[in-house]
C-alpha positions as a printed Julia matrix, in Angstrom:
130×3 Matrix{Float64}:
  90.28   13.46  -101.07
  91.63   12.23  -104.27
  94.54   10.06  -102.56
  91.79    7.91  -100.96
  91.8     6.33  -104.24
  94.7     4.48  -103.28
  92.41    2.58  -101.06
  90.22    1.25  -103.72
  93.29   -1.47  -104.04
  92.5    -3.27  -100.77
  88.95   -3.22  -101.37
  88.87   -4.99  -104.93
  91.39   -7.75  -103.64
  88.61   -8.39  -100.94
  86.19   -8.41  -103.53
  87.93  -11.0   -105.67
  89.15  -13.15  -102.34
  85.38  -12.8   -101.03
  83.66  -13.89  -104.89
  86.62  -16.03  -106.28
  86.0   -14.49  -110.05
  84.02  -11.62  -110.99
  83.64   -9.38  -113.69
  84.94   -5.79  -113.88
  81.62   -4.06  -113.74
  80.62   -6.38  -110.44
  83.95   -5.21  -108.52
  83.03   -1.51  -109.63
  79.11   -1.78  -108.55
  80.08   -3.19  -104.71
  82.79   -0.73  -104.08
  80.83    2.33  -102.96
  79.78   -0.45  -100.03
  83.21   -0.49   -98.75
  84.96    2.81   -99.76
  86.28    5.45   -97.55
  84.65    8.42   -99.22
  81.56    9.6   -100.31
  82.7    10.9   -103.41
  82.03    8.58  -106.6
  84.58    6.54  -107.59
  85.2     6.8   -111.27
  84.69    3.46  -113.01
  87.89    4.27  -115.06
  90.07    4.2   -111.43
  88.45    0.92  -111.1
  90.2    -1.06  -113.92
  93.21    1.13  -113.9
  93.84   -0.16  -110.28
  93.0    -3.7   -111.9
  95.11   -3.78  -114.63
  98.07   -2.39  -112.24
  97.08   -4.76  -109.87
  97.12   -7.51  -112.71
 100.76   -5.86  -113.83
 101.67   -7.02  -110.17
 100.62  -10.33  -110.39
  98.02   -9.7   -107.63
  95.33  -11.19  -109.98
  94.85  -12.47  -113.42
  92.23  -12.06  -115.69
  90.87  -13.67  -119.17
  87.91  -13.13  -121.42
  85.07  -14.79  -121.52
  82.92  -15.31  -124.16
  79.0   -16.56  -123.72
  76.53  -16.74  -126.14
  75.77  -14.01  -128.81
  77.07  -11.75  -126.06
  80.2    -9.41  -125.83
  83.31  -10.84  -124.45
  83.71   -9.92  -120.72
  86.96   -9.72  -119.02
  86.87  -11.54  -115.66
  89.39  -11.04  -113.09
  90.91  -13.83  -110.06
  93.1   -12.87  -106.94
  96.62  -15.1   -107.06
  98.54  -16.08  -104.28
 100.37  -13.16  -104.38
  97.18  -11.12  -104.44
  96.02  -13.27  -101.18
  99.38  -12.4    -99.6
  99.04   -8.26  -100.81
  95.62   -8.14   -99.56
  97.08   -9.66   -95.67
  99.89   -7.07   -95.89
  96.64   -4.23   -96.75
  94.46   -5.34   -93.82
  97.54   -5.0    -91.12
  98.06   -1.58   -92.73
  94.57   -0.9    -92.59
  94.33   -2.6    -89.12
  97.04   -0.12   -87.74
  95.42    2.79   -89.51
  92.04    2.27   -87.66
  93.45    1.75   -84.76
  95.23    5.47   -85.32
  91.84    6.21   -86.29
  89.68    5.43   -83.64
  92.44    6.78   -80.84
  92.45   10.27   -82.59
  88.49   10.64   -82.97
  88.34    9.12   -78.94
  90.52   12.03   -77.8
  89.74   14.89   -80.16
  86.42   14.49   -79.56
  85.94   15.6    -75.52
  88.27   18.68   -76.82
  86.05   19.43   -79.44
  83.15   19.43   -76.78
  84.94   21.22   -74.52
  85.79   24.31   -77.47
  82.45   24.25   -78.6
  81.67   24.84   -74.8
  83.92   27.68   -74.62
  82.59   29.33   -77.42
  79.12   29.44   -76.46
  80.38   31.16   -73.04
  82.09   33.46   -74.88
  79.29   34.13   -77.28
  76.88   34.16   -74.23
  79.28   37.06   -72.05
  79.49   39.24   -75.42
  76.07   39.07   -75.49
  75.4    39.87   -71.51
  77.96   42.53   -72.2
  75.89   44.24   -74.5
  72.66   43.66   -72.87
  73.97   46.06   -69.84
C-alpha cells in the first residue's frame, strides 16, 4: 500500500487550509485521523511531501524562534496551495464516487459466492455422510 502515500498531499493542504499555520510535528500528529491506510505513516514522508509541496509553491514556511526554545519551522498554504488542494478534492470526489459504486455492486456478489460456497461445502459434506 505504499502508493497511498501519495495521498498524504491532499491531507496536509487541508490541514494547513483548516489551521492557517502549523508546525511540522502538528500536521504529522493529525494525519493518521484522515489517512487512507492503517499502516503508520513515517514522519520522514511527512516533511518530504512538505518540502516538495513547498518546492511547488503550494505553501511556504519560515522558522520561528520563541524563547530559550529550538527554532521550529512552521508551514502556510498559498494561493496556489488553496487552488492544488480544490483540484485534490474533485480528484478525490471522483475517486469516492468510483469507490462507493464498486463496494455497492461487489458486495451482493460477494454474498452471493460466499452463498455458493457454503452449498457446495454443505453437498460435499451430505455426499460423504451417505
Amino acid at each position: 500500500m505504499g502508493n497511498l502515500y501519495r495521498f498524504v498531499e491532499p491531507v496536509l493542504l487541508f490541514l494547513l487550509r483548516r489551521h492557517g499555520r502549523a508546525y511540522g510535528y502538528e500536521l504529522a500528529g493529525e494525519l493518521r485521523e484522515y489517512s487512507l491506510t492503517d499502516a503508520e505513516i513515517e514522519v520522514a514522508a511527512v516533511y518530504r511531501t512538505l518540502r516538495q509541496l513547498e518546492q511547488n509553491d503550494c505553501l511556504t514556511s519560515e522558522w520561528e524562534v520563541q524563547g530559550s526554545g529550538p527554532a521550529r519551522r512552521v508551514y502556510a498554504l498559498t494561493a496556489r496551495g488553496e487552488r492544488h488542494l480544490e483540484e485534490w478534492l474533485a480528484v478525490l470526489g471522483h475517486l469516492s464516487d468510483a469507490m462507493a459504486r464498486l463496494v455497492r455492486e461487489a458486495k451482493p456478489l460477494a454474498a452471493r459466492d460466499r452463498e455458493t460456497s457454503r452449498g457446495v461445502k454443505r453437498g460435499v459434506s451430505a455426499g460423504r455422510a451417505r
